[in-house]
C-alpha positions as CSV (number, residue, x, y, z in Angstrom):
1,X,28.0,32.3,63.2
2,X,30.7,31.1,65.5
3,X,30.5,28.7,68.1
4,X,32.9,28.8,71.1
5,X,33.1,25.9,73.5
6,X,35.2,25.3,76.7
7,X,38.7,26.6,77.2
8,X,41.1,23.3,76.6
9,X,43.1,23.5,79.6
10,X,45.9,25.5,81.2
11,X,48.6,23.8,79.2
12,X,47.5,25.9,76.2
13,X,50.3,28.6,76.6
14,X,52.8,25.6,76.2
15,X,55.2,26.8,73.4
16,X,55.3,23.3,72.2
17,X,53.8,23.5,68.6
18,X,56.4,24.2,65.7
19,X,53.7,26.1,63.2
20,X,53.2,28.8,66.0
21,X,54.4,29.7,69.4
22,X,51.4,29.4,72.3
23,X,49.7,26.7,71.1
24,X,50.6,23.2,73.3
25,X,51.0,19.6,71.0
26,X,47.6,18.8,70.9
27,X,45.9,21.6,69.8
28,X,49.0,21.9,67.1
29,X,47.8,18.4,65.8
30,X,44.0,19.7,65.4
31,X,45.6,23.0,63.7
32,X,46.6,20.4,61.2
33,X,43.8,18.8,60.9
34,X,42.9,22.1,60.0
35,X,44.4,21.9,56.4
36,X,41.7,22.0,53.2
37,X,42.7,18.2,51.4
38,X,43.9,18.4,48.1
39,X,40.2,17.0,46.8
40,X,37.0,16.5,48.0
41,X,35.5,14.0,49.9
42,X,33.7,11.3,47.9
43,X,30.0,11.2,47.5
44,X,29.2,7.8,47.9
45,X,25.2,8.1,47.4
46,X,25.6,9.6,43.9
47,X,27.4,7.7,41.3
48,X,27.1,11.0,39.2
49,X,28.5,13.1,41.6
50,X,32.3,13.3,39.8
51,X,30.4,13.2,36.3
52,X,31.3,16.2,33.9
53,X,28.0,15.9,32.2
54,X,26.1,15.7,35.1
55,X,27.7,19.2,36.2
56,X,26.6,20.7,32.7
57,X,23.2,19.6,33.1
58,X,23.1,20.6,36.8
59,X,24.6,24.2,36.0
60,X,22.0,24.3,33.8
61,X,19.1,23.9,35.8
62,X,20.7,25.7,39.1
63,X,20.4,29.2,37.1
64,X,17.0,28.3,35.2
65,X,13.8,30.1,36.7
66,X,11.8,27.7,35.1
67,X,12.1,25.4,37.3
68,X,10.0,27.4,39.7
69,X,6.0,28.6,40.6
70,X,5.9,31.4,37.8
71,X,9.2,30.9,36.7
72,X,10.5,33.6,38.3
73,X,13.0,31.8,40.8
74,X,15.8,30.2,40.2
75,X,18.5,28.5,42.9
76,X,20.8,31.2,42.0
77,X,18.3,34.2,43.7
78,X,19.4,33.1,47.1
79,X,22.6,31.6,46.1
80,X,23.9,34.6,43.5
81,X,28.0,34.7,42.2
82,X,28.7,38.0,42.8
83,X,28.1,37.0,46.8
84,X,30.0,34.0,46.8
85,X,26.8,31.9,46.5
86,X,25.1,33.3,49.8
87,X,22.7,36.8,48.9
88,X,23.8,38.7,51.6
89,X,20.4,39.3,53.5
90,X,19.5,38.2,57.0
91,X,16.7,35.4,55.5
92,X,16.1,34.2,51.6
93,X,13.3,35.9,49.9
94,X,11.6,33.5,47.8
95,X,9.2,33.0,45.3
96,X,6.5,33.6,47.3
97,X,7.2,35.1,50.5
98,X,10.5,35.0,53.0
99,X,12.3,32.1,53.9
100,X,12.6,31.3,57.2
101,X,16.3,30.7,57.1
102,X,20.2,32.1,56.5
103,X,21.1,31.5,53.0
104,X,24.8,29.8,53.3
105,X,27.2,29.5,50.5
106,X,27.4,26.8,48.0
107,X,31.4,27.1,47.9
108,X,31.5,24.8,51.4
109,X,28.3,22.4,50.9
110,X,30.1,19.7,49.0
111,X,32.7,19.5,52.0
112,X,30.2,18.6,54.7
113,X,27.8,15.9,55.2
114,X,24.9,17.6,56.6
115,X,22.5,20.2,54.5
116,X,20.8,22.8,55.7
117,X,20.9,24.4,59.1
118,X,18.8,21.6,61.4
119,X,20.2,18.8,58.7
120,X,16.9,18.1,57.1
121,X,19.2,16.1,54.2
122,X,21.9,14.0,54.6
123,X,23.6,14.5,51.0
124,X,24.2,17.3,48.9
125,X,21.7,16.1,46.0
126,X,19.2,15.5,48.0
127,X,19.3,19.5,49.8
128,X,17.9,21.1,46.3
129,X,14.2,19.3,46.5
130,X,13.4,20.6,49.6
131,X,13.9,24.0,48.2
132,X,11.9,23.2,44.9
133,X,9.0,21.9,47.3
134,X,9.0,24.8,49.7
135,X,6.0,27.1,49.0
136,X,8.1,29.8,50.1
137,X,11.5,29.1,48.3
138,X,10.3,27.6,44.4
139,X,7.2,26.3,44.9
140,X,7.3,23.5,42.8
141,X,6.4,20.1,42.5
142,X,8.6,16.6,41.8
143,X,5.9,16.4,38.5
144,X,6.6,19.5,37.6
145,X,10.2,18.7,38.0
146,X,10.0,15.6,35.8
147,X,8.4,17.3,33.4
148,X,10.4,20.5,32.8
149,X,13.0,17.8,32.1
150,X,11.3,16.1,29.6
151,X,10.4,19.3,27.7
152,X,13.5,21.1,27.6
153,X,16.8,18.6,29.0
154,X,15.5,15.2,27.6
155,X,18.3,14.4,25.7
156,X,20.9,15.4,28.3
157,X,19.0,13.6,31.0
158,X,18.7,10.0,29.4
159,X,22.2,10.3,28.0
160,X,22.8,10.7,32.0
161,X,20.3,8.3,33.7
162,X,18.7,6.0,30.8
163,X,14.9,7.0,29.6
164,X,12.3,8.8,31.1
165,X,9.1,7.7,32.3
166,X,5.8,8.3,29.4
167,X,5.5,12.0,30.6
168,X,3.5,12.6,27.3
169,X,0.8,10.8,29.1
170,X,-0.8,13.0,32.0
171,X,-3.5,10.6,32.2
172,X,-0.5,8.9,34.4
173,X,1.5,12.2,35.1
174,X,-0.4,15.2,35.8
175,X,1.3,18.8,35.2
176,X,1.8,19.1,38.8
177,X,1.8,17.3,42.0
178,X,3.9,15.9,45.4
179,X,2.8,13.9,48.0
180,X,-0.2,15.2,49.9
181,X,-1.4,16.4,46.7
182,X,-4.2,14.7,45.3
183,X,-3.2,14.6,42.1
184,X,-0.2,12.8,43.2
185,X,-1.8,10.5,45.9
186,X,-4.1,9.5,42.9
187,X,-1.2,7.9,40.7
188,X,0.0,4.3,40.7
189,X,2.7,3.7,43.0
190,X,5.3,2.5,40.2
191,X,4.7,6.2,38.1
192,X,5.4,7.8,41.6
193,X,8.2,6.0,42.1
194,X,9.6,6.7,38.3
195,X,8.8,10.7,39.1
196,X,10.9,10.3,42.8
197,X,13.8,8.7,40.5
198,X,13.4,11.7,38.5
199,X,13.3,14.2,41.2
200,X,16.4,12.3,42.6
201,X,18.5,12.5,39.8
202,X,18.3,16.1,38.8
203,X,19.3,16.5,42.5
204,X,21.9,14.5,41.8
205,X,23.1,16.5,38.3
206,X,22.7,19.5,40.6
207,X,25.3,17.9,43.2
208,X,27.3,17.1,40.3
209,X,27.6,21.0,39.9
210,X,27.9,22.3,43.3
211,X,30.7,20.1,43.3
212,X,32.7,21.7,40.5
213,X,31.7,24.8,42.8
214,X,33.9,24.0,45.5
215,X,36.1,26.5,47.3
216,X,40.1,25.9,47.1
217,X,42.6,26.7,49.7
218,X,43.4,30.1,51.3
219,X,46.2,31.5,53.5
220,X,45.4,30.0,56.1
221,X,46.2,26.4,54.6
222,X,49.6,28.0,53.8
223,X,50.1,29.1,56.9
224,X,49.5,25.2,58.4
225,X,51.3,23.5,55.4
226,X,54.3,25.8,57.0
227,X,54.4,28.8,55.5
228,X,54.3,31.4,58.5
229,X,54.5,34.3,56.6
230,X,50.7,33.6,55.6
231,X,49.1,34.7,58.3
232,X,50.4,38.5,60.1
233,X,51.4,38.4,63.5
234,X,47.8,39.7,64.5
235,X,46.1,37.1,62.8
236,X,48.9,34.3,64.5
237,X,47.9,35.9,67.7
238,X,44.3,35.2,66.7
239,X,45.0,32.0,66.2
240,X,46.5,31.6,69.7
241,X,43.8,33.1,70.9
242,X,40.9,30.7,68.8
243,X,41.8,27.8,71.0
244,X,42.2,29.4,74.2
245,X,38.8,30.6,74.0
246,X,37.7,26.9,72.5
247,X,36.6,27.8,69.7
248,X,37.9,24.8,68.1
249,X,36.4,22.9,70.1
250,X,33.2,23.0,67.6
251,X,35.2,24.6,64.8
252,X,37.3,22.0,64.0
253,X,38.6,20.3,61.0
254,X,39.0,21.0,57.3
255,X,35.8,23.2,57.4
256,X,36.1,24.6,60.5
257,X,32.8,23.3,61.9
258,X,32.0,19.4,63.8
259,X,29.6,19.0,61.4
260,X,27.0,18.7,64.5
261,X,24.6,20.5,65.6
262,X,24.1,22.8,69.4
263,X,21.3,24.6,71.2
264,X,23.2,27.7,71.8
265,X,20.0,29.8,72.4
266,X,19.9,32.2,69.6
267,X,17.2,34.1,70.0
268,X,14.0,33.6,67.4
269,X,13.1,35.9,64.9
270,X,10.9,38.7,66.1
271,X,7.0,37.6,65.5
272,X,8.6,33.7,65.1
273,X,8.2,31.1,67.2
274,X,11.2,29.3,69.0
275,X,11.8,25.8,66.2
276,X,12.2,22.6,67.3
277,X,15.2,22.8,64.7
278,X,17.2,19.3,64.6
279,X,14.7,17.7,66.3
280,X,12.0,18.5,63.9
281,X,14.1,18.1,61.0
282,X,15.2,14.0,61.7
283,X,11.9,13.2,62.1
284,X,10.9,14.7,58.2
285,X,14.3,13.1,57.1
286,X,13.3,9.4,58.4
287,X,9.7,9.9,56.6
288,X,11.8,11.4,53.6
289,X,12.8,9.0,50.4
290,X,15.1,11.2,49.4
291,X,18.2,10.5,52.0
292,X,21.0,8.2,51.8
293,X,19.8,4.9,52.5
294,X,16.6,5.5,50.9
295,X,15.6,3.7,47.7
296,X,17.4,6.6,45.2
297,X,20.5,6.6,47.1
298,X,23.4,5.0,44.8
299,X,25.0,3.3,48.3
300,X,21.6,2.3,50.4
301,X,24.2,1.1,53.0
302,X,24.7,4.4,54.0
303,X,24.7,6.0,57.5
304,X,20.8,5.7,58.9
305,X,19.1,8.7,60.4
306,X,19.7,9.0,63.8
307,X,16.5,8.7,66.3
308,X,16.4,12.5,67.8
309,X,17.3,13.0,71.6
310,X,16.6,16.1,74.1
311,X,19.5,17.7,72.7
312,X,18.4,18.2,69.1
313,X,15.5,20.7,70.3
314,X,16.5,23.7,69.2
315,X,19.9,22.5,67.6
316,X,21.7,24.1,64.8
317,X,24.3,22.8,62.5
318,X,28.1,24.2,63.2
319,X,28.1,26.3,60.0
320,X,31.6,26.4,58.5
321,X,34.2,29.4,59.3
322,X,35.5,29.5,56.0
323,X,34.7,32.6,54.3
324,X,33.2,33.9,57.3
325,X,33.9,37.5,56.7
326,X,32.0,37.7,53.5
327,X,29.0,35.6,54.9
328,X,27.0,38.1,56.5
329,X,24.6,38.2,58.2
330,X,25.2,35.0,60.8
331,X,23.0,32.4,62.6
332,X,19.7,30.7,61.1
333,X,18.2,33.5,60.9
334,X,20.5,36.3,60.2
335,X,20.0,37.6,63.7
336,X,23.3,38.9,64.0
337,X,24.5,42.1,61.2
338,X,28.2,41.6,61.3
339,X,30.9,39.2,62.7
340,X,31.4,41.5,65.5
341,X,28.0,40.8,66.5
342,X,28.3,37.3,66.5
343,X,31.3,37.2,68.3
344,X,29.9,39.3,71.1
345,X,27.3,37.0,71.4
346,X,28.9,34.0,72.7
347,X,30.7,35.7,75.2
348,X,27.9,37.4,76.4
349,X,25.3,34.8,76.5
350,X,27.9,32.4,78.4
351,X,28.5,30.2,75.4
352,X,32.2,30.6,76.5
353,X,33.1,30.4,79.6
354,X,36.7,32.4,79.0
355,X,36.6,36.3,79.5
356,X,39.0,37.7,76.9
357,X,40.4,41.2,76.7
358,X,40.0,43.7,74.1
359,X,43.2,43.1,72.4
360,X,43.0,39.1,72.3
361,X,39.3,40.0,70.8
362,X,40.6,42.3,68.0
363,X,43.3,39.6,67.0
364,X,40.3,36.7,67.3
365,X,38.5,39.0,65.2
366,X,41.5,39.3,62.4
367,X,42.3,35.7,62.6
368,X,38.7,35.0,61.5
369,X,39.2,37.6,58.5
370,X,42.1,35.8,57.2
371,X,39.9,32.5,56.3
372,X,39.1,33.8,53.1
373,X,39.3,30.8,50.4
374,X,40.0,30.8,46.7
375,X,37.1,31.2,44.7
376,X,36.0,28.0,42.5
377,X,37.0,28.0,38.6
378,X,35.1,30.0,35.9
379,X,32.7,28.8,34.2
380,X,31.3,27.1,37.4
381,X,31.6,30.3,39.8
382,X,29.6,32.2,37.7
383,X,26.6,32.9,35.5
384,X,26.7,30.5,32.6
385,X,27.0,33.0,30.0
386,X,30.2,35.2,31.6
C-alpha cells in the first residue's frame, strides 16, 4: 500500500542533485538515505538472533504443521516461497477460519522494528506467538509450544538455551494451555514463567531464521550508489515524480516506509467493523510479556511502549515499498487488487494533495516496479528439502 504525504516545496524542480536531474539537495540526501546497508540492523533483544543454530532450529519449526491446532498449519501457509513469503490473497486463511489481516513478506521484517500492521510486537521474535495463539491463524497454545519442543527439538533446543523445564510432568504442565485458560491460570507462577521462556525462545530461533531470510539489494540501490543506467529513464522520471507527489515523505529510508503508523481511512472490510488498529494494539503490547523490555527480552533496557494518543485510532503501519509489485493485494486488508488500485486511492481520497497527470502517474507507477530486491540465499528462501 503506498502512502503519499504533502508535496515538499516548489524548490523540487531544482536540478541540484548529482544522481538525477529534478530532484533539489535535500530530497537527493534522503534518495541516499534510500540505499539497502550492506547488513542488517542488530537485534538487540535476542542474543540468538545472528546464531547459525538458532536459524536451523527456527527453519525448522517455521515449515512444521505441527506446531499448529490439528497440525495442519504451518507459518509457511500464509508466508509460502514461491510468493516471496506473502500468499498472494487479500487476507490469510488460517487454521480455522480467515485472518483478519494482509499477509506481508518475511524478506523485509528483519529490517523494521515494528511487526504486524497496528505494531502489536515490537521485535521480530516476538511477532510469531501472536500467530501461534490466534484461534484463527494456528491456534495453539505456549504449552503446547513447550511441549512440541520437548518431544521432537529437545536436543537442539537446550544445546541453544540450556534445559527445559520437567515437561514429563503434566501434573505441573498440562498438554495445552495460555493465559485465560484455566489450565494455565491453575499452574504455579514459576512453571508459567519457565513455559513464557520457552515460548520466547523458539520466537527467538524463529527470528534467528527470518533473519537469514532477508532480502538483498536491487536496482534501485545501484541506481543511488551511482550507477544511472539502473533505473530506465521512465523509471528516473518516476523517481522525480515520487517526491513531488511526497511520497517520501512516509516512504522513506532503507525500507521505503517511516516505520510509523497513519489513519489514512482505508475503508473496512465489507461485514467488518472499522478497528481501533494502533490504538488497540499498544494497549495488548503493554499487558504483553513478550516485548522488548519485558522479562524475556535479552536487552530489558529497550525502548518502552508508547502510551496511545488520538492519532493511533485507526493507524496502520507504513508497510515497506520494496517488492511492492509482487506484494499484491495492498492495505490491511487487501482492499485494494493491484498497485494501480492503490495508487488511485490516495489521490482520490485526498491523501495527496498534488494532482498529477497521466504521464507523471505512468512513470510513478514504473518507478515503483523497479524496487524489486534480490531474493535471500537457498536453503533459507525455500522449502527445507529443495
Amino acid at each position: 500500500m503506498l502512502i503519499i504525504g504533502l508535496w515538499v516545496g516548489a524548490s523540487a524542480c531544482s536540478p541540484t542533485c548529482p544522481l538525477q536531474p529534478g530532484l533539489d539537495g535535500e530530497q537527493c540526501e534522503a534518495l541516499r538515505a534510500m540505499e539497502l546497508p550492506a547488513s542488517l540492523p542488530p537485534s538487540p533483544t535476542n542474543a540468538r538472533a545472528d546464531d547459525l543454530q538458532a536459524a536451523q532450529l527456527g527453519f525448522a519449526i517455521f515449515f512444521d504443521a505441527r506446531f499448529s491446532n490439528g497440525q495442519t498449519v504451518r507459518c509457511a501457509n500464509c508466508h509460502e516461497p514461491e510468493r516471496v513469503f506473502a500468499d498472494g490473497k487479500p487476507t490469510a486463511i488460517g487454521g480455522l477460519a480467515s485472518v483478519d489481516r494482509n499477509s506481508p513478506s518475511i524478506y523485509t521484517s528483519a529490517w523494521q522494528h515494528w511487526q504486524t500492521w497496528d505494531g502489536k510486537a515490537d521485535s521480530l521474535w516476538s511477532q510469531p506467538l501472536l500467530a501461534f495463539e490466534n484461534p484463527k491463524e494456528m491456534g495453539y497454545t505456549r504449552l503446547e509450544i513447550a511441549h512440541r519442543i520437548f518431544g521432537g527439538f529437545k536436543a537442539d533446543y537446550e544445546g541453544l538455551f540450556g534445559a527445559l523445564p520437567a515437561l514429563d510432568d503434566l501434573t505441573r504442565f498440562p498438554e495445552r494451555g495460555k493465559p485465560g485458560d484455566a489450565a494455565f491460570d491453575a499452574m504455579a507462577a514459576d512453571d508459567q514463567l519457565q513455559v513464557n521462556r520457552v515460548a520466547a525462545n523458539v520466537g527467538k530461533a524463529l527470528e534467528a531464521y527470518m533473519r537469514k531470510n532477508a532480502h538483498g539489494r536491487g536496482r534501485f540501490d545501484a541506481f543511488v550508489k551511482g550507477d544511472a543506467s539502473a533505473l530506465t529513464a521512465p523509471e528516473r522520471d518516476g523517481l522525480v515524480t515520487f517526491f513531488k507527489a511526497g511520497c517520501a515523505e512516509c516512504h522513506a529510508g532503507p525500507q521505503l516506509t517511516d516505520d510509523r503508523f497513519h489513519a489514512l481511512g482505508v475503508p473496512a472490510a465489507e461485514g467488518k467493523p472499522v478497528e481501533r488498529a494502533r490504538a488497540e494494539a499498544l494497549e495488548h503490547l503493554a499487558a504483553s510479556p513478550f516485548r522488548a523490555d519485558g522479562p524475556f527480552s535479552d536487552d530489558v533496557t529497550g525502548m518502552a511502549v508508547p502510551a496511545a494518543t488520538a492519532a493511533d485510532e485507526g493507524a496502520y503501519h507504513t508497510p515497506t515499498l520494496r517488492n511492492v509489485s509482487r506484494t499484491a493485494p495492498y492495505g490491511h486488508n487487501g482492499t485494494f487488487a493491484t498497485l494501480d488500485a492503490a495508487v488511485d486511492f490516495h489521490f482520490q481520497h485526498g491523501v495527496s494533495k498534488v494532482t498529477l497527470a497521466a504521464p507523471e502517474r505512468e512513470a510513478l507507477l514504473d518507478f515503483l516496479k523497479a524496487l524489486e530486491v534480490e531474493s535471500p540465499p537457498l536453503p533459507w528462501s525455500n522449502w527445507p528439502d529443495r
